[in-house]
C-alpha positions in Angstrom: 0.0 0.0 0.0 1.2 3.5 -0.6 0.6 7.0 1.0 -2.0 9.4 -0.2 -3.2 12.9 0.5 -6.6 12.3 2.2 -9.9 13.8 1.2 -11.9 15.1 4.0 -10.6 16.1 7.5 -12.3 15.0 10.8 -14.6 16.5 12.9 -14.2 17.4 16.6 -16.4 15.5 18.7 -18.2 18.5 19.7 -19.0 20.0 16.0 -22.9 20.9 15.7 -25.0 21.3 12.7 -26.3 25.3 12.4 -27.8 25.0 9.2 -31.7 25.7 10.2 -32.7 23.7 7.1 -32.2 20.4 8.9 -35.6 20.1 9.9 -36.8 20.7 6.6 -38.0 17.3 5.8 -39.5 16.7 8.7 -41.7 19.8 7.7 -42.1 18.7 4.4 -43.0 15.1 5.3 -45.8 16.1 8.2 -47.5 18.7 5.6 -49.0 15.6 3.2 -49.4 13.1 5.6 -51.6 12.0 8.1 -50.1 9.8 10.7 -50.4 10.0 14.5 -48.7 13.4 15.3 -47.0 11.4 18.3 -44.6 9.9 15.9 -44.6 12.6 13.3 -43.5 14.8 16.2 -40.8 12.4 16.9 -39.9 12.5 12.9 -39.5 15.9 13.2 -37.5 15.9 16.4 -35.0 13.8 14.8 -34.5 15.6 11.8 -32.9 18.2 14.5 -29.6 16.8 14.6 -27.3 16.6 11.8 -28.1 13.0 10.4 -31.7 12.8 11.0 -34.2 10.2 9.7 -35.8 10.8 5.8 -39.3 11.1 6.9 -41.4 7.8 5.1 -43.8 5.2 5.8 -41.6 2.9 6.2 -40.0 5.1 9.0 -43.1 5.7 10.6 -43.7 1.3 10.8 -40.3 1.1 12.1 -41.2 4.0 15.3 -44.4 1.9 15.3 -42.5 -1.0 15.8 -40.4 0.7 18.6 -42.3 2.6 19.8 -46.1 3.3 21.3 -47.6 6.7 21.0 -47.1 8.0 24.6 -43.5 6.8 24.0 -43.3 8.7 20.7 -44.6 12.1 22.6 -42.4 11.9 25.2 -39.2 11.3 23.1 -40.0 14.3 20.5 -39.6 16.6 23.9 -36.0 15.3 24.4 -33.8 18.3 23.9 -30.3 17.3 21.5 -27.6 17.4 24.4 -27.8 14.8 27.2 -30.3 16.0 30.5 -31.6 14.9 33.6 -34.2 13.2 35.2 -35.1 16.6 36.4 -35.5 18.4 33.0 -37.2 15.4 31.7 -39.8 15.6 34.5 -40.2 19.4 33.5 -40.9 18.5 30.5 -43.5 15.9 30.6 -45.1 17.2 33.7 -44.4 14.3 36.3 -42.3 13.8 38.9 -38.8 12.9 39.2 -39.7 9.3 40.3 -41.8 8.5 37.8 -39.4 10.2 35.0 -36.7 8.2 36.0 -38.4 5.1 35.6 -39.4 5.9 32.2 -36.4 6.8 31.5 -34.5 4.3 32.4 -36.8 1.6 30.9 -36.4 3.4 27.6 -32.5 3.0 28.3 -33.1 -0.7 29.0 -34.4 -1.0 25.6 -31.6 0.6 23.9 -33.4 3.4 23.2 -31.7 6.4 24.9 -28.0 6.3 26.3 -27.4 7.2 29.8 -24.1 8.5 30.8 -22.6 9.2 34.3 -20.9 12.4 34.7 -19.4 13.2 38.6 -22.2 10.9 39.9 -24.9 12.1 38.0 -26.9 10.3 35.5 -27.9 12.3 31.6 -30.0 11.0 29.5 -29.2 11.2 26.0 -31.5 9.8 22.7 -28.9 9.0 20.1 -29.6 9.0 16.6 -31.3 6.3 14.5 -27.3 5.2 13.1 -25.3 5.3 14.6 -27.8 4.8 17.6 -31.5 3.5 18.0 -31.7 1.5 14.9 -28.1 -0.5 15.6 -29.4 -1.1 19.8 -32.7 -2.9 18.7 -30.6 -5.8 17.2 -27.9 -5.8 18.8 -28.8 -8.9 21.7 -31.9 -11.2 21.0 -34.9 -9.9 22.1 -38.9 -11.0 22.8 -40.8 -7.6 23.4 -39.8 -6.7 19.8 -40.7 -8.7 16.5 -37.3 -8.6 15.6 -37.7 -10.4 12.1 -40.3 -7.7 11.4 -38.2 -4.7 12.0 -35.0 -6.5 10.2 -37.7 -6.3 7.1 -38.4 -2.5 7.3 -34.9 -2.0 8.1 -33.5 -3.5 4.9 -36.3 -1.5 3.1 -36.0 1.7 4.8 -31.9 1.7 4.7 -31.0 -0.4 1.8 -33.6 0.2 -0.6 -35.2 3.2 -0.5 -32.6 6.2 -1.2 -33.4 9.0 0.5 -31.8 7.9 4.4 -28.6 6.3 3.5 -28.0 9.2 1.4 -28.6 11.6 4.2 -27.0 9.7 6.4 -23.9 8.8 4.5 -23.1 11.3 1.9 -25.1 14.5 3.6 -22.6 17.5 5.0 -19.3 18.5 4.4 -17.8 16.0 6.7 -18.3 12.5 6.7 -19.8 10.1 9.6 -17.6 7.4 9.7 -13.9 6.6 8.5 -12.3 3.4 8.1 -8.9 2.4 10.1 -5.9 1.3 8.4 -5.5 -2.7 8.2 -1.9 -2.3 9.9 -0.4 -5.8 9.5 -0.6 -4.9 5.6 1.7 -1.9 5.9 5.4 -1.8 5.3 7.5 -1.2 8.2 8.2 2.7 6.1 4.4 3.0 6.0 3.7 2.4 9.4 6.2 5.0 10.6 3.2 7.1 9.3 0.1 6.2 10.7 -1.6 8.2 13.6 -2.8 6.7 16.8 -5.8 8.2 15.8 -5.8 5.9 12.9 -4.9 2.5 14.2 -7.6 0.5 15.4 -5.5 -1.4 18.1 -4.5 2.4 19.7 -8.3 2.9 19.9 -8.9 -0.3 21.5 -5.9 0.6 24.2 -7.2 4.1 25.0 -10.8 3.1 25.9 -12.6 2.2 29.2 -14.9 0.3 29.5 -14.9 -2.1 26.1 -17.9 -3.7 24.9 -19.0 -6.1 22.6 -22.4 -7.1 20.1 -24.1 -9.0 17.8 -23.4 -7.2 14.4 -26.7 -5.4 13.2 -26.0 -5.6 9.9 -25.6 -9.3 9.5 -28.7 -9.9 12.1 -30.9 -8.1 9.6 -29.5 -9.9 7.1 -29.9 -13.2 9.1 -33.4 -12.3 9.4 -34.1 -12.1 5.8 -31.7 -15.2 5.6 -29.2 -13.7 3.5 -26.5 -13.4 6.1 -23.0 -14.6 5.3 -20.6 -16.7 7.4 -18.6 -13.9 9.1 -18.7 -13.7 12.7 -21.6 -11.8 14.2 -20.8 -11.2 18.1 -17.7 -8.6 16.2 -19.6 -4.8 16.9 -17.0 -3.1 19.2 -18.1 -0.5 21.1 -15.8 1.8 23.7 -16.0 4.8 26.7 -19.8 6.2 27.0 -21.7 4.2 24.7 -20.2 0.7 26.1 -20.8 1.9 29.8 -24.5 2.6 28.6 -24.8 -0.5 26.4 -23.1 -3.1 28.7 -25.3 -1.6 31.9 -27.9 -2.1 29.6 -27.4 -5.4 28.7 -26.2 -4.7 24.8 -22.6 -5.1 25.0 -20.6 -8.1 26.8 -17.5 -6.2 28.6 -14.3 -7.3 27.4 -10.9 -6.7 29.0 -8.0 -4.8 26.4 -5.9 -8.1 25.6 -9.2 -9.5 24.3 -10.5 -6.6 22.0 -7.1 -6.9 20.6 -7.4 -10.9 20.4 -10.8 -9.7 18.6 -9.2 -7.3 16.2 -6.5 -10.0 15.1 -9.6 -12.7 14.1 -11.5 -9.7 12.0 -8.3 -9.5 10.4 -8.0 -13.0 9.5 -11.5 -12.7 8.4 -10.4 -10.1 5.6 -13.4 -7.8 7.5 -13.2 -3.9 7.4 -12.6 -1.9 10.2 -15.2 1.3 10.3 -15.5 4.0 13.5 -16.6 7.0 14.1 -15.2 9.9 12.6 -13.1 11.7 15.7 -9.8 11.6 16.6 -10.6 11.5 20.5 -13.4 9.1 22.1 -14.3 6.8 19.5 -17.8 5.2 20.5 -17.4 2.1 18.0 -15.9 -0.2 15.1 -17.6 -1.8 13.0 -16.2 -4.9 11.1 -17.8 -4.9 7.9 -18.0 -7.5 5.4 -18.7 -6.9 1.3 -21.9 -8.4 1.9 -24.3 -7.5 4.9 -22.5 -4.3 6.1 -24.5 -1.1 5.5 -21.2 1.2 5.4 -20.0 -1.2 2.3 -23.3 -1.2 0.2 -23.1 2.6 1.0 -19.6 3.2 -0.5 -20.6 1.0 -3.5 -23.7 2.9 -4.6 -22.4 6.5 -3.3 -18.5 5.8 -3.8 -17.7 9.2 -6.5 -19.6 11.3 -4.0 -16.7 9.7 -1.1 -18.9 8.7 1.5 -16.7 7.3 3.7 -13.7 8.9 5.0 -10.5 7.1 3.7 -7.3 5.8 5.2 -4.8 7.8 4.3 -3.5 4.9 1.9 -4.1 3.1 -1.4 -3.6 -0.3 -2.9 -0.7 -0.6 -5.4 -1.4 -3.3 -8.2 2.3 -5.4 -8.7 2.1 -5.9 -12.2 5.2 -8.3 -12.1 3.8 -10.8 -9.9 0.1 -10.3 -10.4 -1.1 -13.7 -11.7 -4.8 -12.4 -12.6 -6.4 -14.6 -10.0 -9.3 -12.2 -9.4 -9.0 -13.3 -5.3 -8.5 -9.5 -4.8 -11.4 -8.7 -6.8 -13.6 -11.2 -5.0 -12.7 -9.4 -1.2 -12.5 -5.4 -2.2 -15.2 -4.6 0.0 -16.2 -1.2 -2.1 -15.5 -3.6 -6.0 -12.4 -0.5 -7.0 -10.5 -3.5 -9.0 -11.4 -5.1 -11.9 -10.3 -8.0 -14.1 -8.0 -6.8 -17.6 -6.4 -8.2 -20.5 -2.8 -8.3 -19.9 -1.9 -9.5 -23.4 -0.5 -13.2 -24.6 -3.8 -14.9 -22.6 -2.7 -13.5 -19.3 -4.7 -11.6 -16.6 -4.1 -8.7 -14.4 -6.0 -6.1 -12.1 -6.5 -2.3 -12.3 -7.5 0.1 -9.2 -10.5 2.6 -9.4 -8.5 5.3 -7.0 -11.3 7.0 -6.6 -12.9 4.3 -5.4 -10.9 2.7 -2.9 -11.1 3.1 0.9 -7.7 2.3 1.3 -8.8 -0.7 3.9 -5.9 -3.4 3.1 -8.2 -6.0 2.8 -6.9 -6.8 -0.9 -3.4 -6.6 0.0 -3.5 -8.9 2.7 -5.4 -11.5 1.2 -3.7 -11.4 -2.5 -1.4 -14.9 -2.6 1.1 -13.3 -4.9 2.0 -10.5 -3.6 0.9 -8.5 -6.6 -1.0 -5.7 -4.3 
């Protein structure tokens, strides 16, 4: 693999949308249709952060799903930044006691995150990805028809447009980034890679670590299309394990076996993708070609670079490139293809602008020819 000059830069952590069009759809969406205004209240109180939720019907089955109406009012009067039980209360006119029973049943469902700060407890209600949407299939649950929502999901996300677009290629900065695949890099390479950038300095940093089932290949599990990669491989870290393992939606794991973790996704040719901050990453995902809605997204967006890069590209080894295609076959985001290399021989050539830069292709190539 070889250096590059990277694309995007990354966003601090604290970084808020100002641009007063973000509701917009929400508006747009409420004005010719006629659902409950409990959930269309909660459309619109999404569509307040920076990646909101493209208002649909197929959103509104999936807050259906999650939600009831009284739960639906009460979550549109969340404010964005985390609160307490106290302002909560305010809000919905009840006492503290009852708020924080609501409150933290909604946080046993994986619906809102609840963080401890000098003792006391905030409240916080993420956004649908990363947030809501990942929690309600990330352990195996009864109160929810699982298999239902997996259904809407893969309809809401992977088919329709409008939210993964939003999601993945809206704003100036992207959502996620992928982390350099470092046992592929030359000993000169590595002498250039971040902490920031290396998946195993993430992993060393945090406190606590946790541990899930995949969402993306339980959805696709659900519609039995799931491939053979592991599934119990979502890595979460710092607030959002605390939340999710308290919760019961991450199993805590000790450093040495995140690490142990990271070397199997390796082996597994899987593609590590985080959060797009340099301090306080809240997850990796380790995405295969197949299930993983990052993947799909870089594939059907990729000229519009949805996905912030490594700062690294494959390099194609004419010489001992044997045309095997194997490379072909794992690029997660398809940036090689198969060409004539003259007297009945094979090689492959790199889409640049495609490629995330992930080493995936580099460490599974037999030859040596990437």
């Amino acid at each position: 693999m070889r250096n590059r000059n990277n694309r995007s830069t990354i966003t601090s952590i604290d970084e808020e949308a100002t641009d007063p069009s973000i509701t917009r759809v929400g508006k747009e969406f409420m004005a010719y249709h006629t659902f409950s205004p409990a959930y269309t209240g909660l459309i619109d109180r999404l569509n307040r952060t920076p990646k909101g939720a493209a208002p649909s019907e197929l959103l509104y089955k999936i807050l259906k799903v999650l939600f009831n109406e009284k739960e639906a009012e009460w979550l549109a009067k969340f404010p964005i930044r985390p609160f307490t039980v106290q302002t909560a209360a305010r809000a919905w006119k009840m006492n503290s006691a009852a708020a924080r029973k609501v409150l933290d049943g909604l946080a046993d469902r994986g619906v809102l995150v609840d963080i401890l700060i000098d003792d006391e407890r905030f409240y916080c209600l993420p956004p649908p990805m990363a947030g809501f949407f990942e929690f309600s299939l990330m352990r195996v649950r009864n109160d929810i028809d699982q298999k239902v929502l997996s259904e809407l999901f893969y309809r809401y996300i992977t088919v329709e447009e409008d939210f993964i677009r939003g999601l993945i290629v809206g704003g100036e900065t992207q959502q996620g980034r992928i982390f350099v695949n470092e046992p592929t890099l030359s000993k000169e390479n590595a002498l250039h890679v971040l902490d920031y950038e290396r998946a195993g300095e993430v992993i060393r940093a945090a406190s606590p670590i946790g541990v899930s089932l995949c969402f993306c290949r339980r959805k696709m599990a659900h519609l039995n299309r799931d491939c053979n990669a592991p599934k119990e491989i979502c890595m979460t870290f710092n607030m959002a394990a605390a939340s999710l393992i308290r919760h019961g939606f991450a199993r805590r794991l000790e450093v040495a076996e995140c690490l142990d973790l990271l070397q199997r996704v390796y082996t597994e040719n899987l593609v590590q993708f985080g959060e797009n901050v340099r301090e306080g990453v809240n997850f990796i995902c380790n995405c295969c070609k197949c299930c993983c809605e990052a993947m799909a997204a870089a594939r059907r967006f990729g000229l519009l670079h949805p996905v912030h890069t490594t700062h690294f590209i494959a390099r194609i080894r004419i010489e001992n490139c044997t045309g095997c295609g194997k490379c072909i076959s794992l690029c997660p985001v398809d940036a090689l293809v198969r060409v004539d290399a003259g007297k009945h021989h094979f090689s492959v050539q790199l889409d640049e602008s495609l490629c995330l830069g992930c080493g995936v292709c580099v460490r599974g190539c037999p030859a040596g020819g990437a």
